[in-house]
N, C-alpha and C positions, 0 to 999 in steps of 0.2 A: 504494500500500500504506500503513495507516494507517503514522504516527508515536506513539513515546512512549503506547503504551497505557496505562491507566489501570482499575484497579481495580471493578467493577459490582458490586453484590448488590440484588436488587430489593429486598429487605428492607431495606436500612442506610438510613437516615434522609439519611445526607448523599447515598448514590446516588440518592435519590430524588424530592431536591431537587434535582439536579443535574439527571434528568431533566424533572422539570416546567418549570423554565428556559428547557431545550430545547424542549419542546414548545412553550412560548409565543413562543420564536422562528420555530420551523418552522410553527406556524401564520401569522403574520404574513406570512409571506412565500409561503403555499401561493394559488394562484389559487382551486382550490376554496371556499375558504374566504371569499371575494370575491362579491358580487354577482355572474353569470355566468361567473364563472371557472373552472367546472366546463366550462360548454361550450365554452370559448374552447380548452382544453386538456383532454379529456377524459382523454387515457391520462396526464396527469400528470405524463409522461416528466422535464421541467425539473426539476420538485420532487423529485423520488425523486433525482436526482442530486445535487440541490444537499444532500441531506439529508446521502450520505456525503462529501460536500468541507467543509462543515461539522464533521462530527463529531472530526477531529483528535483519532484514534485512545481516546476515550472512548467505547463504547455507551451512555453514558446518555444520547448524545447523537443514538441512533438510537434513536425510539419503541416500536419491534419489540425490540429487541436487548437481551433478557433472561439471554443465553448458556446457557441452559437451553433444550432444548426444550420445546415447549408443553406443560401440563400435560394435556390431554385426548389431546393423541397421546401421550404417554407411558402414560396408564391405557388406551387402549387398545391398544398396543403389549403391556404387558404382561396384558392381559385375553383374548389374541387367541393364535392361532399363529404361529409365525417364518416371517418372510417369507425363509428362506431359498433361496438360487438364484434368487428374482425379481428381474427388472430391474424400478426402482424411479426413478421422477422426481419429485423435491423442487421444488414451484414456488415462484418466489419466495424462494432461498435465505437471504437475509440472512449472516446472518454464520454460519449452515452447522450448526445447535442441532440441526434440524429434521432433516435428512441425517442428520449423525451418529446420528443415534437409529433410523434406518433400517437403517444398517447395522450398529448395534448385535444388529441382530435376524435381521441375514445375508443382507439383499438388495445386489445390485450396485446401487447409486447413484447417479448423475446428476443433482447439484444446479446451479438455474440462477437467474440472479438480471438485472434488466435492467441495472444498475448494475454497470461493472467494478471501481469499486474496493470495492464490497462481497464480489467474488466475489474478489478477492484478498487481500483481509481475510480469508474463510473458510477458504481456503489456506492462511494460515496459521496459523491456531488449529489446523485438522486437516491440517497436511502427510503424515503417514502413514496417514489414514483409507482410503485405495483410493477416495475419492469423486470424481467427475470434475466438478469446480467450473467450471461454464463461463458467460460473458456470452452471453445470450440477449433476444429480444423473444417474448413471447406470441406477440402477434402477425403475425411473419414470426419462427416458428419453423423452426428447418434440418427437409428435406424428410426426412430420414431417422428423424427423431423419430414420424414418423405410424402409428400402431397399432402403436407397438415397445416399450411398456411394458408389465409386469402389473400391477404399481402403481402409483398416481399419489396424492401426496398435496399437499394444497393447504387452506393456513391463512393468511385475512385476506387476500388477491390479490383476489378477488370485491368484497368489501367495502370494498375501496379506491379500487371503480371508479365512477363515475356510472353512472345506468341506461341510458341512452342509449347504454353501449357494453358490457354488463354479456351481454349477447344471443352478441354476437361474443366475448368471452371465454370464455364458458360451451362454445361451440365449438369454440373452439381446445384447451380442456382438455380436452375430448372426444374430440378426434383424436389426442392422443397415448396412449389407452388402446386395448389389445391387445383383438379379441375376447375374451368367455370374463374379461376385467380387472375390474381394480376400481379405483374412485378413493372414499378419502378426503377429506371437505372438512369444515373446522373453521371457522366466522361466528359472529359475533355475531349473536343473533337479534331478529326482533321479529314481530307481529300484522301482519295484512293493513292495517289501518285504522290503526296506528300509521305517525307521519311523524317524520322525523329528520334535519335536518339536520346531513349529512353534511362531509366524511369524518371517520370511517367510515360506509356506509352497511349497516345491519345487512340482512341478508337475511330474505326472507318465504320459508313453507313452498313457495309458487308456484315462486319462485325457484329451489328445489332441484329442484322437481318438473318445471321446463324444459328439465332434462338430458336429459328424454325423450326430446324431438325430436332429440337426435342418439348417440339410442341407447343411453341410460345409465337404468338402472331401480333404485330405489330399493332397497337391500336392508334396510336398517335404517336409520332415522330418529331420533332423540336429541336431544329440546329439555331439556337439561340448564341444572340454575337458577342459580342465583349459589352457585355451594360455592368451587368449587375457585379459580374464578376472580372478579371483580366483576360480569361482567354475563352476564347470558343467554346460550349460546351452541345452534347446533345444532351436532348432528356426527354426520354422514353418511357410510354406505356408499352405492355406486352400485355396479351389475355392467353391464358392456354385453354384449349378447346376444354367445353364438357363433356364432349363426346369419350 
């Protein structure tokens, strides 16, 4: 559980230096970021840990950890109807911005994060939210999670990943949505023919439209431009059939 928190506003000049700091340490030391070292360690797993043993209870010292939820799930949160009574899966918790805004809107919640002490970071910011903050892997997700959500949202998890295992995730986020569901997903976007040396690697429309194959169909589509946030983002509904 962090120590001796510390104060974030994305806005304040010193949190902002603080986080760019950070960042140039957390890249120095990410393999990604390394000649092959995307493939050496594709799920990344070291890194994402070492991020929160680092951070000694400061978020600016976690890249994500804006303590706000994202600003495009929030306008669409409030552009949308309450997701009330729906069981709701937060991928990728962080420190829990994401969740809470979920249930802000009156879904039962289930945030998961692959990192424990990020998930027990989030515990505590929301000890009374009713959200069930649990350590998880995508990847060997518990067996009970499978088609047991109606919602599923997911911001920057995809975009973290190399392509090379981008296929297998896309799957696994798939299987935890309910016939008749829906998953939200928030990326940074780019052009088919645009290359980026990642991470992050921004997603192509292809990319969204992969969800296919395991049954997830586009409902609304959104290559929203630099406003709200600095870089191009999509954001995506999917529905998976009821059939």
């Amino acid at each position: 559980m962090p120590e001796k928190p510390q104060h974030f506003d994305p806005l304040d000049p010193a949190s902002k230096e603080r986080r760019a700091a950070a960042r140039k340490r957390l890249d120095a030391i990410d393999p990604a970021k390394q000649p092959g070292g995307a493939l050496d360690d594709p799920y990344r797993r070291d890194w994402f840990e070492a991020v929160y043993a680092l951070a000694e209870g400061d978020p600016a010292n976690v890249p994500w950890g804006n303590m706000v939820a994202h600003p495009l799930l929030r306008d669409w949160l409030a552009r949308n109807p309450r997701l009330d009574g729906l069981r709701a899966l937060d991928i990728g918790c962080g420190l829990g911005d994401n969740a809470a805004a979920l249930v802000g809107q009156g879904a039962e919640v289930t945030g998961f994060d692959l990192v424990l002490r990020a998930v027990e970071w989030a515990r505590e910011r929301f000890p009374d939210s009713g959200i069930e903050f649990c350590a998880a892997d995508l990847f060997d997700p518990p067996e009970s999670w499978f088609e047991a959500f109606d919602f599923v949202h997911e911001t920057y998890t995809l975009q973290a990943l190399p392509a090379e295992i981008l296929d297998s995730a896309q799957k696994a986020i798939a299987s935890f949505v309910k016939p008749g569901g829906r998953l939200l997903l928030i990326a940074r976007a780019r052009d088919e023919a645009q290359e980026f040396d990642g991470p992050p690697w921004p997603l192509t429309r292809k990319n969204i439209e992969a969800f296919a194959a395991y049954g997830l169909d586009i409902e609304k589509l959104e290559d929203v431009p630099r406003t709200v946030t600095p870089n191009r983002h999509w954001r995506a509904l999917l529905r998976k059939s009821a059939a």
